[in-house]
DRENPAPA-320851 format. One record per residue (C-alpha): z negated, x, y negated; residue number from 1. Coordinates in steps of 0.5 Angstrom, whole numbers. Each point is the difference from the previous one (the first is absolute). Example, Ala and Ser with C-alpha at 12.3 -4.5 7.8 and 13.67 -1.06 7.14 Angstrom:
REM residues 2
ATOM, -16, 25, 9, 1;
ATOM, 2, 2, -7, 2;
REM end
This chain:
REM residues 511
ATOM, 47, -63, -9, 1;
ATOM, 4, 0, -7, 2;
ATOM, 0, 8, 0, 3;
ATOM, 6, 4, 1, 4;
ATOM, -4, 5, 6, 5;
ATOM, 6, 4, 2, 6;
ATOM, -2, 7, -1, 7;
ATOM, 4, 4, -4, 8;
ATOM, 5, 6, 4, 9;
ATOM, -3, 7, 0, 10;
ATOM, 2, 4, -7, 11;
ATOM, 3, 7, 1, 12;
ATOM, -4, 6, 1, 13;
ATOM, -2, 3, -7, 14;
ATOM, 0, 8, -1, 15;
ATOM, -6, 3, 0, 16;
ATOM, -4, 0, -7, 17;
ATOM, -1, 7, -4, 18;
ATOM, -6, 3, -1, 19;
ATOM, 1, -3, -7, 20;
ATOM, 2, -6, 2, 21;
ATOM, -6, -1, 5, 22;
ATOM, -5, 3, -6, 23;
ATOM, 2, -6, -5, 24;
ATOM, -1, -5, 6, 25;
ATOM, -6, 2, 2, 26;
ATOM, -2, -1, -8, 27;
ATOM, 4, -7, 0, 28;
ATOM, -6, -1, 6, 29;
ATOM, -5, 4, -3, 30;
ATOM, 1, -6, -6, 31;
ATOM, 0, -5, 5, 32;
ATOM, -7, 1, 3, 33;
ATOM, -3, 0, -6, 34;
ATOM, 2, -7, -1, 35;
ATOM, -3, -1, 7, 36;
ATOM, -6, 3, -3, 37;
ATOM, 1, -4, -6, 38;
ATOM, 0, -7, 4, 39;
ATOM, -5, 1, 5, 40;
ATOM, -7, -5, -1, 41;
ATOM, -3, 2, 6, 42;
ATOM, -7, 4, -1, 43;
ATOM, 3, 6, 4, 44;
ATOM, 5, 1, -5, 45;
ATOM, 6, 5, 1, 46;
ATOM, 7, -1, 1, 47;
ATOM, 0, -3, 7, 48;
ATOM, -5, -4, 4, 49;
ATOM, -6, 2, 6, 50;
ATOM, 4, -4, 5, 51;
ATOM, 6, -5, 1, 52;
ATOM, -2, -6, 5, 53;
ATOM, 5, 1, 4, 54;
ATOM, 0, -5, 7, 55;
ATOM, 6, 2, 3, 56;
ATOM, 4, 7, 2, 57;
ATOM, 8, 1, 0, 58;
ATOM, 1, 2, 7, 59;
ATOM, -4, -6, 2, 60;
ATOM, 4, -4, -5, 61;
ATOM, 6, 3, 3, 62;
ATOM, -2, -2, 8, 63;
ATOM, -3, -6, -1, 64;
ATOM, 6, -3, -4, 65;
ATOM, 6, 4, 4, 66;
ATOM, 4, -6, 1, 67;
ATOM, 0, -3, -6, 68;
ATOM, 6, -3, -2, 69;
ATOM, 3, 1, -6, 70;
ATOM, -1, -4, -5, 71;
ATOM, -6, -3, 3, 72;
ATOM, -7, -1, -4, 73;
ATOM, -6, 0, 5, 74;
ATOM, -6, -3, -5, 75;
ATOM, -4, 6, 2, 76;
ATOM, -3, 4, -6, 77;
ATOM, -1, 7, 1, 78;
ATOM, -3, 6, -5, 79;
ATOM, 2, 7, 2, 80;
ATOM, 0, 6, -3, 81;
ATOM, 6, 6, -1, 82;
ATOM, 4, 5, -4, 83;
ATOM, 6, -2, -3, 84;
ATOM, 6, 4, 2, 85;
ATOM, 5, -5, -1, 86;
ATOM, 0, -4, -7, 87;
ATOM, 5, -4, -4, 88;
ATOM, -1, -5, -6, 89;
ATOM, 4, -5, -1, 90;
ATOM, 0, -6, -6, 91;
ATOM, -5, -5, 5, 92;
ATOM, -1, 3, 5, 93;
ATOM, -3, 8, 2, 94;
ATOM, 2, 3, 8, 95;
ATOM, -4, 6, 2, 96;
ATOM, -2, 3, 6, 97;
ATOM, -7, 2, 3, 98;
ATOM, -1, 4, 4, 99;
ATOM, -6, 1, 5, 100;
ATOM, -3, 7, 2, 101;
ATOM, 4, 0, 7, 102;
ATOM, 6, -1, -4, 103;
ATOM, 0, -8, 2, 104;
ATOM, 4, -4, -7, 105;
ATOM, 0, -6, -2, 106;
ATOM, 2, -4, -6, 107;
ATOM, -3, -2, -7, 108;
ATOM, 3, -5, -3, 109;
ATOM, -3, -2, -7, 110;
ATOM, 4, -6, -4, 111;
ATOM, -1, -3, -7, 112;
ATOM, -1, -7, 5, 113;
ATOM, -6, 2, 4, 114;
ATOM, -4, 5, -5, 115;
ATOM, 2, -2, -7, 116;
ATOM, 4, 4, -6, 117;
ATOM, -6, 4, -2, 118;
ATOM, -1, 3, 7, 119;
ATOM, 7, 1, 2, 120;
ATOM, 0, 4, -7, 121;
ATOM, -6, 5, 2, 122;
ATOM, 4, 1, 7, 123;
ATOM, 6, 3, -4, 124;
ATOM, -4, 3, -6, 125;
ATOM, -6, 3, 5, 126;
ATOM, 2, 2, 8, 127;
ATOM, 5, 5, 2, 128;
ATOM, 2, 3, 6, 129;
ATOM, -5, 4, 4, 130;
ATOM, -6, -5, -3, 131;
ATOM, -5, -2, 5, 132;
ATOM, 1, -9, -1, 133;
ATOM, -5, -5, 2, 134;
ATOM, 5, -7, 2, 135;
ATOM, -2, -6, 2, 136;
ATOM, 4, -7, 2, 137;
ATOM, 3, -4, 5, 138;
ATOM, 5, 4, 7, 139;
ATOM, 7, -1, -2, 140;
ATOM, 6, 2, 3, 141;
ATOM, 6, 1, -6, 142;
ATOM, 7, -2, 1, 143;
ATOM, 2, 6, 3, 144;
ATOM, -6, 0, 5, 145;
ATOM, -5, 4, -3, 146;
ATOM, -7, 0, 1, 147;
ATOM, -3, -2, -8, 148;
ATOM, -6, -2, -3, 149;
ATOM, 1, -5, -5, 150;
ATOM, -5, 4, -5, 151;
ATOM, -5, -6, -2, 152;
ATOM, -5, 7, -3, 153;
ATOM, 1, 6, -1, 154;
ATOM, -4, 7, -2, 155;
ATOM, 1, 7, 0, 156;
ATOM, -5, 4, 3, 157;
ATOM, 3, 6, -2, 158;
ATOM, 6, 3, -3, 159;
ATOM, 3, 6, 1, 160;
ATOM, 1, 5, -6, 161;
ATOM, 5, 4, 3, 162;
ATOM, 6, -2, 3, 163;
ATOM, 3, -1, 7, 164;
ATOM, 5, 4, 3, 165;
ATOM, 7, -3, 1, 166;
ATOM, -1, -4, 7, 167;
ATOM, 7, 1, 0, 168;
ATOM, 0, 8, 0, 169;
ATOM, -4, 3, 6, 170;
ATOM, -5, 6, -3, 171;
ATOM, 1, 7, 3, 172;
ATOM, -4, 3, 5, 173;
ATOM, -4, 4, -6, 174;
ATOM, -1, -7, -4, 175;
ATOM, -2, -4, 7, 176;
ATOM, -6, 6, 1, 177;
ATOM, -2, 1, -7, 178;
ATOM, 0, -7, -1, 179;
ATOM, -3, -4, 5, 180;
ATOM, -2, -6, -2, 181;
ATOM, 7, -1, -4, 182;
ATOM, 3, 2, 7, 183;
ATOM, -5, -6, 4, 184;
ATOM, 2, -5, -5, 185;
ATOM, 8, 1, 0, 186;
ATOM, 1, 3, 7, 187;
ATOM, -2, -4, 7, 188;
ATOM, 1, 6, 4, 189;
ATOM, -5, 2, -4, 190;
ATOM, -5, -6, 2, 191;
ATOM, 3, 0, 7, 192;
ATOM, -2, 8, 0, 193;
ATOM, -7, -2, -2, 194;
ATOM, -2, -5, 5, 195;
ATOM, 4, 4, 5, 196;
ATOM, -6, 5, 0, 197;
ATOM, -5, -5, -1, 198;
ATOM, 3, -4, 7, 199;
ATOM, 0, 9, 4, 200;
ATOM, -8, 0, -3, 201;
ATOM, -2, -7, 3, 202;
ATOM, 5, 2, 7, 203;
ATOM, -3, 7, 1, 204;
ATOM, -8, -3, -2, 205;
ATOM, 2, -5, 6, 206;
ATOM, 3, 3, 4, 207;
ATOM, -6, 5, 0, 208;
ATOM, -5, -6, 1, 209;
ATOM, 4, -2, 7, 210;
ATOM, -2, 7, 2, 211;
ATOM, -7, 1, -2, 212;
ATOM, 0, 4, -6, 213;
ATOM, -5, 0, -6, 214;
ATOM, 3, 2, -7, 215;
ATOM, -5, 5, -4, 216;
ATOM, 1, 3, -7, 217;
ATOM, -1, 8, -1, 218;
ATOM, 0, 4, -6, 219;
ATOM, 6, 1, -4, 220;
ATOM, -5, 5, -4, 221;
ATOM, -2, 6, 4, 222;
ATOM, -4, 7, 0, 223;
ATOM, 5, 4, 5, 224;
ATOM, 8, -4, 1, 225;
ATOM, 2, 1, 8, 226;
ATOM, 4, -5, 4, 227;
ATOM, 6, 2, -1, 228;
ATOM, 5, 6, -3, 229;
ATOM, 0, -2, -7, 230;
ATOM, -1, 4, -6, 231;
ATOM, -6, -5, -4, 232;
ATOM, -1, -2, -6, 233;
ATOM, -6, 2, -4, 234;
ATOM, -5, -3, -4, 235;
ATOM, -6, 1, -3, 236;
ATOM, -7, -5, 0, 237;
ATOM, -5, 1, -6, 238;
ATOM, -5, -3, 5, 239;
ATOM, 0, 5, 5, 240;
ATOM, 2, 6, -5, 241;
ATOM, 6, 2, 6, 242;
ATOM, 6, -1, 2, 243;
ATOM, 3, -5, 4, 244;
ATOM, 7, -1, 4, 245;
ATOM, 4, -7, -1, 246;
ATOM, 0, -1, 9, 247;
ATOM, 6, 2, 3, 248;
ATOM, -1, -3, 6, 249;
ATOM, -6, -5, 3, 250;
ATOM, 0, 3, 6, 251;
ATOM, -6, 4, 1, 252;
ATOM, -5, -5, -3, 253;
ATOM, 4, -5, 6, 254;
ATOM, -2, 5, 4, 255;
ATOM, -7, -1, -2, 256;
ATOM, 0, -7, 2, 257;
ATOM, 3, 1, 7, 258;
ATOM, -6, 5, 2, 259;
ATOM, -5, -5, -4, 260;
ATOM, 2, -5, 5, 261;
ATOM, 5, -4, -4, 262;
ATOM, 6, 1, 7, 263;
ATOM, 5, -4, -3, 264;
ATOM, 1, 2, -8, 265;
ATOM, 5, -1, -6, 266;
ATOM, 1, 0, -7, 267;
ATOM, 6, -1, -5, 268;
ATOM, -1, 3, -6, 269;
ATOM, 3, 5, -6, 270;
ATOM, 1, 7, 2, 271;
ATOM, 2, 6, -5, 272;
ATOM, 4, 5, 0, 273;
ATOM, 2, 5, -5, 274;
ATOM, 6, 2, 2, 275;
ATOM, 8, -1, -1, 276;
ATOM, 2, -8, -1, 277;
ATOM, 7, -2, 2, 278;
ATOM, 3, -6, 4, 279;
ATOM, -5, 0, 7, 280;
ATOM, -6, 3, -5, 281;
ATOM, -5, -2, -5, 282;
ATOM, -6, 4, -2, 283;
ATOM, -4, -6, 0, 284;
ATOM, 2, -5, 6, 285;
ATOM, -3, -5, 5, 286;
ATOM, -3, 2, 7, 287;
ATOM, -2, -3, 7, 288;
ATOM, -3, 4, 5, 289;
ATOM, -4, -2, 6, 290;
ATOM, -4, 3, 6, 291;
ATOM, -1, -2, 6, 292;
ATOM, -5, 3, 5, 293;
ATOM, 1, 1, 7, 294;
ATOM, 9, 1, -1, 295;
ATOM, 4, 4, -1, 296;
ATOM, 7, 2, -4, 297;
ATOM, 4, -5, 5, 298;
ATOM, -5, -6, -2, 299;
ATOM, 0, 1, -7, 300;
ATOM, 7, 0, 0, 301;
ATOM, 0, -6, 4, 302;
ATOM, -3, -4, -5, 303;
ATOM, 4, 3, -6, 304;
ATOM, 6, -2, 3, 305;
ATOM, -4, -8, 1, 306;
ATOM, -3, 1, -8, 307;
ATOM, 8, 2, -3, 308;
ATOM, 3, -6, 4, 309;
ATOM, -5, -5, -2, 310;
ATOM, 1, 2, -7, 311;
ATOM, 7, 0, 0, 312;
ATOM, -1, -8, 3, 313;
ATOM, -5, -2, -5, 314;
ATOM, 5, 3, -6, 315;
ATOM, 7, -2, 4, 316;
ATOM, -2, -5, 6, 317;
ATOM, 3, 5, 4, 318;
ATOM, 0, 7, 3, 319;
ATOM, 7, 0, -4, 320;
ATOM, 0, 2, -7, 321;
ATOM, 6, 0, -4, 322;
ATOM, -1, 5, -6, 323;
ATOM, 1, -1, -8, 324;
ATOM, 6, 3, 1, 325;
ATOM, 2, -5, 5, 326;
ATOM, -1, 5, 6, 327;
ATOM, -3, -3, 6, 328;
ATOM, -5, 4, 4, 329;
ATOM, -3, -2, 7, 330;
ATOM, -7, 2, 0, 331;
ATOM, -1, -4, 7, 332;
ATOM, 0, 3, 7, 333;
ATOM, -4, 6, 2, 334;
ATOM, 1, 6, -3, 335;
ATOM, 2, 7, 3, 336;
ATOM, -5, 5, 1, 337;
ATOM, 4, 8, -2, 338;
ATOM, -3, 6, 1, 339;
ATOM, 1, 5, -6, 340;
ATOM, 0, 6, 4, 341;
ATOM, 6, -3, 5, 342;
ATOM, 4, -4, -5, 343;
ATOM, 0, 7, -5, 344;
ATOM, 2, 4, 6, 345;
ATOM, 6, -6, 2, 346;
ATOM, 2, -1, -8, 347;
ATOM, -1, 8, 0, 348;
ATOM, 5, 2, 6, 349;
ATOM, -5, 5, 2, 350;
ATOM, -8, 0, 3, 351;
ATOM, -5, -1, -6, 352;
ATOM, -8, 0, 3, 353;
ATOM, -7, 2, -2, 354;
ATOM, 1, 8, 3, 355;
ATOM, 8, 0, -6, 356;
ATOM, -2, 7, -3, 357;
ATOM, -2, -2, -8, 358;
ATOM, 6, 5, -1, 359;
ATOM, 5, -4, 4, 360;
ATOM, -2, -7, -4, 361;
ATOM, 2, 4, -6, 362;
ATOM, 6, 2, 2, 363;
ATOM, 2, -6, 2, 364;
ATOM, -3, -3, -6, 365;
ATOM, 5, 5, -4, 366;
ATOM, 6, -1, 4, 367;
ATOM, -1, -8, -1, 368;
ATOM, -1, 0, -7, 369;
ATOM, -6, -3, 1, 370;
ATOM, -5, 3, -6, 371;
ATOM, -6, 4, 1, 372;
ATOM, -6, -4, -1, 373;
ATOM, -7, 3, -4, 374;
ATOM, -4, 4, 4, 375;
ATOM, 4, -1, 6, 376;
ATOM, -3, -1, 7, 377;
ATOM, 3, 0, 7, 378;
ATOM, -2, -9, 0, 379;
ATOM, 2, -1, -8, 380;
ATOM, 7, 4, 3, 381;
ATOM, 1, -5, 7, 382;
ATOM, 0, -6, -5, 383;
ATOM, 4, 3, -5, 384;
ATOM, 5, 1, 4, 385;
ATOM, -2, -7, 3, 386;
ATOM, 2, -4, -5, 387;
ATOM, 7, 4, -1, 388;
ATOM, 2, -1, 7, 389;
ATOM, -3, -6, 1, 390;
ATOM, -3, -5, -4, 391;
ATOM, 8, -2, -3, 392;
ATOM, 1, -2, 7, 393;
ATOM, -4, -5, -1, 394;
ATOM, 1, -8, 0, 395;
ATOM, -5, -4, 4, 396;
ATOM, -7, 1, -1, 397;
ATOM, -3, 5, 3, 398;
ATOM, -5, 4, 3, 399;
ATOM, 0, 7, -1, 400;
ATOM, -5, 3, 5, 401;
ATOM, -4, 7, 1, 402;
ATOM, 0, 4, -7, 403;
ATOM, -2, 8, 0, 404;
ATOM, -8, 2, 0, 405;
ATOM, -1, 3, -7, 406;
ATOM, 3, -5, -4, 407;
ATOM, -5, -6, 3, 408;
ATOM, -7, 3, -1, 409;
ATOM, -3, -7, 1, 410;
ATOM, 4, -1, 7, 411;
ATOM, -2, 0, 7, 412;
ATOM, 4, 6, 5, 413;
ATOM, 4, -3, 4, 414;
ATOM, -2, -2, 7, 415;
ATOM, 5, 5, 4, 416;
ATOM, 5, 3, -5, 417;
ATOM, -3, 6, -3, 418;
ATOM, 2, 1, -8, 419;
ATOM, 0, -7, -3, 420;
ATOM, -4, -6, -1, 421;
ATOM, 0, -7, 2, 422;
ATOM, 3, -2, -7, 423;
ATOM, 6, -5, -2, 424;
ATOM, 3, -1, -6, 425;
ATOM, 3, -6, 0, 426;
ATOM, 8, 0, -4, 427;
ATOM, 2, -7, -3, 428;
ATOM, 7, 0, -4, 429;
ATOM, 1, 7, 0, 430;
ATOM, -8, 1, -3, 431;
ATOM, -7, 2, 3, 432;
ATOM, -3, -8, 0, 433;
ATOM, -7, 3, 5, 434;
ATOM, -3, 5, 3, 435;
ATOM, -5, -1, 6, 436;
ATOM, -5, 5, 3, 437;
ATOM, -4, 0, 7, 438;
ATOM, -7, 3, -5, 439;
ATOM, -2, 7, 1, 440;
ATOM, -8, -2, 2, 441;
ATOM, -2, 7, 1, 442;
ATOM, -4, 3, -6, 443;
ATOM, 1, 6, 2, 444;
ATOM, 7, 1, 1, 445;
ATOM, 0, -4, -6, 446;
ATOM, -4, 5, -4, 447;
ATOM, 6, 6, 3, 448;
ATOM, 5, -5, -2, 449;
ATOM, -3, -1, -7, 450;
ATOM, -1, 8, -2, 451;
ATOM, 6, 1, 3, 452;
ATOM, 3, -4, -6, 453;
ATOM, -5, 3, -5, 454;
ATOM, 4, 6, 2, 455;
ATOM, 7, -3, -2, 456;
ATOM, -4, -3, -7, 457;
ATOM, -3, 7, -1, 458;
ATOM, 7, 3, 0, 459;
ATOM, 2, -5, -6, 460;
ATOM, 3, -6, 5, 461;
ATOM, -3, -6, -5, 462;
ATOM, 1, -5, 5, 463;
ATOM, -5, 3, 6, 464;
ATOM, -6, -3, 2, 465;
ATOM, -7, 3, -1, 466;
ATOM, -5, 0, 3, 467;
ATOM, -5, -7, 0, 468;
ATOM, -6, 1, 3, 469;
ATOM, -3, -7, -1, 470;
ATOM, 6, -2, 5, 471;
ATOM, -2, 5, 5, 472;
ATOM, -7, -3, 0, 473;
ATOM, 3, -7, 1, 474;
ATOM, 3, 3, 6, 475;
ATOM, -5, 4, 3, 476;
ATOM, -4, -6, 1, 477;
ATOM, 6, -3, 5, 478;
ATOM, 7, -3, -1, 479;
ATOM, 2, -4, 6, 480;
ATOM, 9, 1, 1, 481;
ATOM, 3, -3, -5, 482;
ATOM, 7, -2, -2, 483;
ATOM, 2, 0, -8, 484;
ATOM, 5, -2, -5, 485;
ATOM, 2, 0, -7, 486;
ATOM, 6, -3, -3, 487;
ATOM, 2, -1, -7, 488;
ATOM, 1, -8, -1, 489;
ATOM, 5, 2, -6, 490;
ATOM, 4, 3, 6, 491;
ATOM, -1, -6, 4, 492;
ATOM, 2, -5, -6, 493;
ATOM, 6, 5, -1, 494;
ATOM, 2, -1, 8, 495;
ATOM, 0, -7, 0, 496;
ATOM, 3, -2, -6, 497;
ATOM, 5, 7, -2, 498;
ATOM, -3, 1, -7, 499;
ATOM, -3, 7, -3, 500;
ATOM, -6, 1, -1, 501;
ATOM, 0, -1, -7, 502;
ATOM, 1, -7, 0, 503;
ATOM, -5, -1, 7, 504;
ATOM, -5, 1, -5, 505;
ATOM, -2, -5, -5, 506;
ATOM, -1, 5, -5, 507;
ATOM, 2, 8, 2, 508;
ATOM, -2, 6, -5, 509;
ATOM, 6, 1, -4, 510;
ATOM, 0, 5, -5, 511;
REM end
């Protein structure tokens, strides 16, 4: 080749534009597309075309000819597609990068030698940084070794008429969830983020199918919400003439599987909150739950410890992790299993037990500093000064086991300590990850269960249940012993790769 390819050095990062100078590049580009529109032959008219016959994509450019030496042409003609987020034109010769949606780039070289004086112009008077281009040419490697196309056609496909950030400059947190489609295209740790959750979907469904679960979907719309401790969101449907809640939790639609006969069942869907949001909360999030009939507690905790690691392998390629902030973490080897009631009293320095006169939490909630929750029971106190005591002491996963009756509505009594309930909490990096019960099957311990909480709701407490006659029925046709789980896949994500819930979603309800 006669071409000089040696790719030019990296330009200096510029500042970000001004909202007066982005509004004038956006009408330079306005400009821009109408010479397109202007140009284009093709009866669908418009400014860009239907399709771009790409044959080839950047990350199988990149694998294929990984080892290339520099300055090597290999006679292989590729055409691929990318945005521009590198560009720089020369008198003969134009560089740009393009980049594929996994942030995989390759070189664009278009010369006067290869294209014509007329092609190389519009390339210089049309495509900017951000566009969508169509190139295609021979494989090449430059004289500093990079991967090119030496561009024999080309075509934008689309054209940004808004510019990019600053690739050099990292966009704030408020930026990154405001804006994530700016964040995908800057940011890999954004991408990485986004297949990290697809690969926890794909490992939590496989890991289900090994053990013979059947994945349902249930309503998000529902006449009564139940399931969990939540304040709901209301909605209204014009159809029916009634209200309807946003579902807080799954759980007794699942539920109605396992006594229709569907023993092992799971679902991964949205659930709905209309409560605070912070770093660990989100009003909207996704959620596992599972139930297995004929177990208990134990079991499903066996299986959440078997669901968590195969996660984190399938993400990490090991039960290790090392956090965005460079942490590591060892999700691996088998969990302990801590008694509330016990570790509370040990961390306390004083015996706390489901017979602990009300009056006397208060006290020790008082001297603590430990503020007074809203409709305050005995259970709601034991956890408050749980979390006090002991959640801050907690490093290693862990199950903390055995919760006080009246703040679990929905859970067994315990086999043989009288008082509390066959339910863990599971605690990952300092939050609440899961949750696991042996089912209440009882319908008529139930219904007390459920008109005790429509006592609470009565008294102003909006986070109570209340009373689902239609779940009652269900059980009142036979619910075998069942274990259950539920677990917020934002959480797991935050477990495995240290991020805040806001960036393990990919587009969080921002205000």
């Amino acid at each position: 080749m006669t071409e000089n390819t040696a790719a030019p050095a990296a330009e200096a990062p510029e500042p970000e534009l001004s909202a007066e100078e982005a509004h004038e590049q956006k009408a330079v580009r306005l400009a821009k597309r109408e010479r397109l529109i202007a140009e284009r032959t093709d009866a669908a008219g418009g400014a860009y075309p239907v399709a771009v016959p790409v044959t080839d994509t950047i990350p199988a450019l990149r694998e294929r000819f990984a080892d290339l030496d520099a300055g090597a042409e290999t006679g292989v003609t590729a055409a691929v597609a990318g945005r521009i987020v590198f560009s720089r034109n020369t008198g003969k010769l134009c560089f740009a990068s393009l980049q594929s949606g996994d942030g995989s780039r390759i070189q664009a070289m278009v010369s006067l030698a290869a294209v014509g004086e007329e092609s190389l112009q519009r390339w210089k008077d049309l495509v900017d940084l951000g566009d969508h281009v169509y190139v295609s040419g021979e494989v090449i490697s430059s004289r500093r070794g990079e991967l090119s196309i030496m561009v024999a056609d080309w075509a934008i496909a689309a054209k940004a008429l808004l510019p990019l950030p600053n690739l050099y400059t990292e966009l704030s947190e408020e930026s990154r969830v405001r804006s994530r489609f700016l964040d995908l295209i800057v940011r890999e740790q954004a991408r990485e983020t986004v297949r990290a959750r697809a690969k926890v979907n794909a490992s939590l469904r496989q890991t289900f199918a090994a053990h013979g679960f059947v994945e349902v979907e249930t309503p998000m719309l529902q006449v009564q919400h139940g399931g969990a401790s939540a304040r709901p969101f209301v909605t209204r449907s014009n159809a029916f003439d009634t209200d309807l809640y946003l579902r807080i939790a799954p759980e007794l639609f699942l539920k109605r599987a396992v006594v229709g006969g569907i023993d092992r069942v799971f679902e991964i869907n949205r659930n709905f909150r209309n409560e605070g949001a912070d770093s660990t909360h989100s009003p909207e999030f996704a959620m596992l739950e599972f139930y297995q009939a004929y177990t208990d507690y134990q079991g499903v905790a066996d299986l959440t410890q078997e669901l968590v690691q195969n996660a984190a392998i399938a993400v990490a390629g090991s039960t290790t992790v090392t956090w965005a902030d460079g942490t590591v973490y060892d999700l691996g080897g088998q969990w302990e299993r801590l008694s509330m009631y016990g570790s509370l009293s040990q961390a306390a320095g004083r015996e706390v037990s489901p017979a602990t006169p009300f009056a006397d939490l208060v006290a020790m909630a008082e001297a603590a500093g430990v503020e007074l929750p809203p409709h305050p029971t005995h259970g709601k106190l034991v956890e408050e000064l749980w979390e006090h005591f002991v959640k801050p002491t907690l490093e290693r996963p862990t199950f903390v086991m055995d919760f006080p009756i009246d703040t679990s509505p929905l859970v067994r009594e315990h086999r043989s300590i009288p008082g509390v309930v066959e339910k863990w909490d599971l605690y990952v990096r300092g939050f609440e990850l899961a949750t696991g019960y042996s089912e209440l099957i009882d319908p008529v311990i139930q219904r007390e269960r459920f008109v005790e909480q429509a006592k609470l709701a009565a008294r102003g407490d909006l986070e109570a249940m209340r009373i689902d006659e239609e779940f009652l029925r269900a059980l009142e046709h036979g619910m075998p012993p069942t274990g259950g789980q539920g677990m917020g896949i934002d959480r797991l994500l935050m477990a495995i790769t240290g991020l805040g819930i806001r960036e393990t979603i990919l587009f969080p309800l921002v205000k």
